[in-house]
N, C-alpha and C positions, 0 to 999 in steps of 0.2 A: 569664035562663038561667044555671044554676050551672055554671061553669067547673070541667073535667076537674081533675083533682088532678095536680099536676105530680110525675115520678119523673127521677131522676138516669140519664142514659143512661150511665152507665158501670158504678154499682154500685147501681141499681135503690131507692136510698133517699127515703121519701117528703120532698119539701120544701115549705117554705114559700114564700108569693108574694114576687115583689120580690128573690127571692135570686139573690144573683151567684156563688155557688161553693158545691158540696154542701159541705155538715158533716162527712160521712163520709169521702169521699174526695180531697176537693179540687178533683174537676173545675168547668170551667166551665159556669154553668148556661146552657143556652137553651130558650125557649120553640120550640113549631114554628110559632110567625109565624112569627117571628125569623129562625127556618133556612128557611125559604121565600122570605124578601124580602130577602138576606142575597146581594147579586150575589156572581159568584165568582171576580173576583180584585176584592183590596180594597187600598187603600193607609193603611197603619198599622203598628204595631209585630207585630216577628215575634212569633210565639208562645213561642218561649224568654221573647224580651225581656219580655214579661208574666207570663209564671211567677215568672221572675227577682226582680222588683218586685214583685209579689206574696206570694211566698215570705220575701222579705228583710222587710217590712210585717210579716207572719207572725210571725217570732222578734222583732220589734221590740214588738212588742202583745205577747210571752207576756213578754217579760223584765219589761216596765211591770207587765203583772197579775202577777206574783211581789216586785218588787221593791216598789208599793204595795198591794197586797192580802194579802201573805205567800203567796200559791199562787195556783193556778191556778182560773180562776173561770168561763172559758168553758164553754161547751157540748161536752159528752163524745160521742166518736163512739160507736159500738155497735161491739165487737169480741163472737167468739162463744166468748170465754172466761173467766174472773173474772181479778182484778187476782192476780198471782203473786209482784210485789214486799211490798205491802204492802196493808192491807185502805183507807184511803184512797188509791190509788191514784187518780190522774185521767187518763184516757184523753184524749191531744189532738188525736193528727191520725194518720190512716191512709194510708203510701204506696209509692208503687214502688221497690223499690232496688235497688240491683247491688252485689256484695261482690269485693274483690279483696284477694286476700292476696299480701305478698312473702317470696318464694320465692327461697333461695342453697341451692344444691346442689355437692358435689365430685366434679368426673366424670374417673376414671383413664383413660389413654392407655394404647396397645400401643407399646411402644419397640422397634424393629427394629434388631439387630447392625449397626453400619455396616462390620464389617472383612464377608471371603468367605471361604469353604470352598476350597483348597486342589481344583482337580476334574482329575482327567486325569493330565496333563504337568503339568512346571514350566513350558515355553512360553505366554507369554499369559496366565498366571496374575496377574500384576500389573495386568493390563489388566481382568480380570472382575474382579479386587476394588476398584480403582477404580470403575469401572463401576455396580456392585453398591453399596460403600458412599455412592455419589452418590445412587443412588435411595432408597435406608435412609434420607441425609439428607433429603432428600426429605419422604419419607414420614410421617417423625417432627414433622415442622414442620408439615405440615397436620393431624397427630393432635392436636398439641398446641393447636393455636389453636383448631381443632373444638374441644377439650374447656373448653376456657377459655372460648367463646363458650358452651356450653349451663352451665358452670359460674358464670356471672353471676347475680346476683339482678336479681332483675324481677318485677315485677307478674302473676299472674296470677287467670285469674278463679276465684272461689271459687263462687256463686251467684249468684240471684238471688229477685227474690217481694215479698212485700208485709212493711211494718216498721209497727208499730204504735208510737204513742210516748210515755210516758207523763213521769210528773214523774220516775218513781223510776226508768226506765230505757227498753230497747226491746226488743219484740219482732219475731224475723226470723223469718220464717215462708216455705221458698221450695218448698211445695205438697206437698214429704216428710217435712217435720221442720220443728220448734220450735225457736230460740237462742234461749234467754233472756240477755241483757246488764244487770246492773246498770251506775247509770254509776260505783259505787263501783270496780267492777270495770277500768275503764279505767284507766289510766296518765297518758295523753299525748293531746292531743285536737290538731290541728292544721288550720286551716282553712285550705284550696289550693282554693276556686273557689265562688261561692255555692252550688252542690250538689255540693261536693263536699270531704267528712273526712277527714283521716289519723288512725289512732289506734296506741293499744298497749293490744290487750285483754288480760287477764287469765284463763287456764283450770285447770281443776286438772292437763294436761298443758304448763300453761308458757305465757309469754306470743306472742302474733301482733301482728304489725302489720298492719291490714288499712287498707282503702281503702272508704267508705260514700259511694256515689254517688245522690243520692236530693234529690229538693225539699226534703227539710225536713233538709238536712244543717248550714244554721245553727238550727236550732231544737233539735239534738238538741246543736250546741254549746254553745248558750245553757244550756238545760238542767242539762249537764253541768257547766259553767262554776259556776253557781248550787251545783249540790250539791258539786263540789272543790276547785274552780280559781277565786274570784269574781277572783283578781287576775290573771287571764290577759292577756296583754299585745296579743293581740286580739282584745278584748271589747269595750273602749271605744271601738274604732276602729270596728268592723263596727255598731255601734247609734248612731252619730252620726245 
């Protein structure tokens, strides 16, 4: 009896038998035994923790295929649009990411008189401008730290959607619009957590520092490392 053709339950791409993770998207593959005879609660590693390991294996095979092959020689996902960097481009891995850009803003205060208006009589007058310029001070102390606290830089979120990744760069795709990123185009590549990049990109309105939160966010190091940075000080650490 010929066995059904198995399709990737997340992004519908055909696979081959015996595979453990689509080509396309990275998820993990299962048969429907599998998910039938598959009790439900199991004792093993959490699913982060498999990604994690997984992912890091990931950037460790692309740097090897680059570093003894001269490029990239795996299997190319299917993206639905031609390479925009350059015509060998190689398409490597397709996945979810989250964008966060930092954000410093200068936010002015309302500065309230602390003397008073003279009101009435001279009687008591010294009393309401005491009074008065208490609360002014007051008032001024909480405008001020209010505006200092929204006047911080911090992270916030920029988007989110699917990033395509290639040799020559990455495409950010978050369902309304296209970013193209060469990785010439970066600055400063910074790795703070196996999924998760610091950079300093480059626009024709001025540089961002964003934050690329995504599985393949050592592979898009690695990458990037290879085409500007081979002497990045950690490179040799994170590919031991």
């Amino acid at each position: 009896m010929m066995q059904k053709p198995l399709y990737c339950t997340k992004c519908g791409t055909r696979l081959k038998e015996n595979m453990s993770f689509c080509t396309n998207c990275g998820a993990r593959v299962e048969t429907p035994q599998a998910a039938i005879a598959r009790p439900q609660s199991t004792a093993g590693p959490e699913p982060q923790a498999v990604d994690r390991e997984k992912w890091i294996t990931f950037a460790k095979d692309v740097y090897r295929d680059f570093q003894h092959n001269g490029g990239y020689t795996g299997m190319q996902v299917r993206v639905p649009f031609p390479p925009r960097f350059d015509r060998s481009e190689k398409r490597i891995t397709v996945v979810p990411y989250q964008r966060m850009v930092y954000c410093a803003t200068d936010v002015e205060y309302t500065k309230h008189y602390t003397g008073a208006v003279f009101a009435g009589s001279v009687r008591g007058t010294l009393g309401i401008m005491a009074t008065l310029g208490a609360v002014n001070l007051a008032r001024n102390y909480y405008n001020k730290r209010k505006a200092e606290r929204e006047s911080a830089a911090q992270w916030r979120s920029l988007d989110a959607g699917d990033m395509t990744v290639t040799d020559f760069g990455v495409y950010l795709n978050n369902g309304q619009a296209h970013t193209d990123n060469w990785y010439s185009g970066i600055s400063e590549a910074v790795v703070t957590g196996w999924n998760t990049l610091e950079i300093v990109a480059h626009f024709e309105s001025g540089q961002q520092r964003q934050v690329l939160i995504t599985p393949a966010a050592l592979t898009v190091f690695v990458l990037w490392c290879l085409a500007m940075y081979p002497e990045h000080y950690q490179l040799e650490d994170l590919l031991r």
